[in-house]
N, C-alpha and C positions, 0 to 999 in steps of 0.2 A: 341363556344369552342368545341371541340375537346372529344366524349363523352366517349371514351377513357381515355382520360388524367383526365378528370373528373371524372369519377369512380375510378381511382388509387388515384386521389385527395384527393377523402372523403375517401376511404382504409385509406390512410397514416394520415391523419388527425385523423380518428376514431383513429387508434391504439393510437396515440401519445395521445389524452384526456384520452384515457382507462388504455394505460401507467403512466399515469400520476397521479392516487392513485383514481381521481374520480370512485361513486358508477356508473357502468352499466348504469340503468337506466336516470342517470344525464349527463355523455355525450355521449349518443344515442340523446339525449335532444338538449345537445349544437351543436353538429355535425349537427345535422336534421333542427333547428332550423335558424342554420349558411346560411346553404348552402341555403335554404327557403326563408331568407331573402335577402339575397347578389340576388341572380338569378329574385324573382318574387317582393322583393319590402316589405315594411312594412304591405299593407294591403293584405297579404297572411297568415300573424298570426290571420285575422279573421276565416279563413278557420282550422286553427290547431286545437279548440276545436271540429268542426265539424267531422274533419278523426277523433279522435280521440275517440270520443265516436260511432263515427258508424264504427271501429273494434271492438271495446268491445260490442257493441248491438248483438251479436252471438247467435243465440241458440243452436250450439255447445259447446260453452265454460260453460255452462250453465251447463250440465251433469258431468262436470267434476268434481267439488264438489261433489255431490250426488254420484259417484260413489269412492270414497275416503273415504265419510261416511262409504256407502256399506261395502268396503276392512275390514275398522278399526272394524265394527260390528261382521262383521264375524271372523274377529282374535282375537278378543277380548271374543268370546263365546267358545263352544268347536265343534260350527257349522265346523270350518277350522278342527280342528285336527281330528276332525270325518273322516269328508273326505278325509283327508289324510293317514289315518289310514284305510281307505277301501281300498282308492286304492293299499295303500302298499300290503295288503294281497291278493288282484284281481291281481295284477302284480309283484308281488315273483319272480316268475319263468321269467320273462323277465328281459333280461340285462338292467340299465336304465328304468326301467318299468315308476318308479315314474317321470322323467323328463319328457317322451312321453308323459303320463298324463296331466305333465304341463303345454306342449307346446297343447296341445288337448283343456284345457281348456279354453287356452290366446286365441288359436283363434277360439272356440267358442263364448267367452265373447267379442270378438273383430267384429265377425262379428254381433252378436246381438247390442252394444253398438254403432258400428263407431267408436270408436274412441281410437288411440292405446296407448294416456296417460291415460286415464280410464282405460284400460286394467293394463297397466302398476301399475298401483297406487292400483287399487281392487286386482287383484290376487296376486300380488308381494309383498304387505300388509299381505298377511296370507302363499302365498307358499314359499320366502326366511326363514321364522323361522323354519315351520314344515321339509324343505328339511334338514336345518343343524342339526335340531335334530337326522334326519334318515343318519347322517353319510355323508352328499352330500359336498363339498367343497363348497365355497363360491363364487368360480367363478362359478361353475356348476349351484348351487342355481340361481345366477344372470342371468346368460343368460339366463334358460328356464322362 
């Protein structure tokens, strides 16, 4: 077959289970499932438990919790507002002071962590509340 028409295959097929009221994860399931058995045969669902626990064996994915912790800890103390309350006063006088700051932080915590949903989930956890406090709109807050 054609590996073409086969990839537009499962496209069309995915949308149409996805459209179809099922949860995400249930027809990624059936789709993956489908096309797995139709191509390689019954005894390739021995093989499914197998991919499937060695993606989730990560020790990436692994950090990602702990730094979620991390975010919630720090927002939850007056550790976040501290700091955000220095740098407002460090950077007054620059336009945007606070957002650079923000974007400073993401990607120091991004190059230290690896990893940019960590980042996302720690900083973004304590810098979205303090920025709207300081007047920042809510798309502004969000992107830095």
């Amino acid at each position: 077959m054609d590996p073409l028409f086969l990839g537009a295959l499962v496209a069309i097929i995915t949308i149409v289970v996805l459209f179809s009221g099922v949860s995400v994860a249930i027809g990624l399931l059936i789709v993956s499932a489908g096309f797995l058995i139709t191509f390689d045969g019954l005894r390739s669902l021995e093989l499914m438990p197998e991919i499937l626990f060695g993606k989730l064996d990560s020790f990436a994915l692994l950090s990602i919790p702990m730094f979620i912790i991390m975010g919630s800890s720090i927002a939850s103390t007056r550790a976040g507002a501290d700091l955000y309350e220095a740098l407002e006063r460090w950077l007054t006088r620059v336009p945007g002071g606070l957002v650079i700051s923000n974007l400073g932080a993401c990607a120091l915590f991004a190059a230290m962590s690896g990893s940019s949903p960590a980042t996302c989930a720690a900083i973004g956890k304590m810098g979205i509340p303090e920025m709207r406090k300081r007047g920042y709109p809510d798309g502004v807050a969000a992107g830095s």
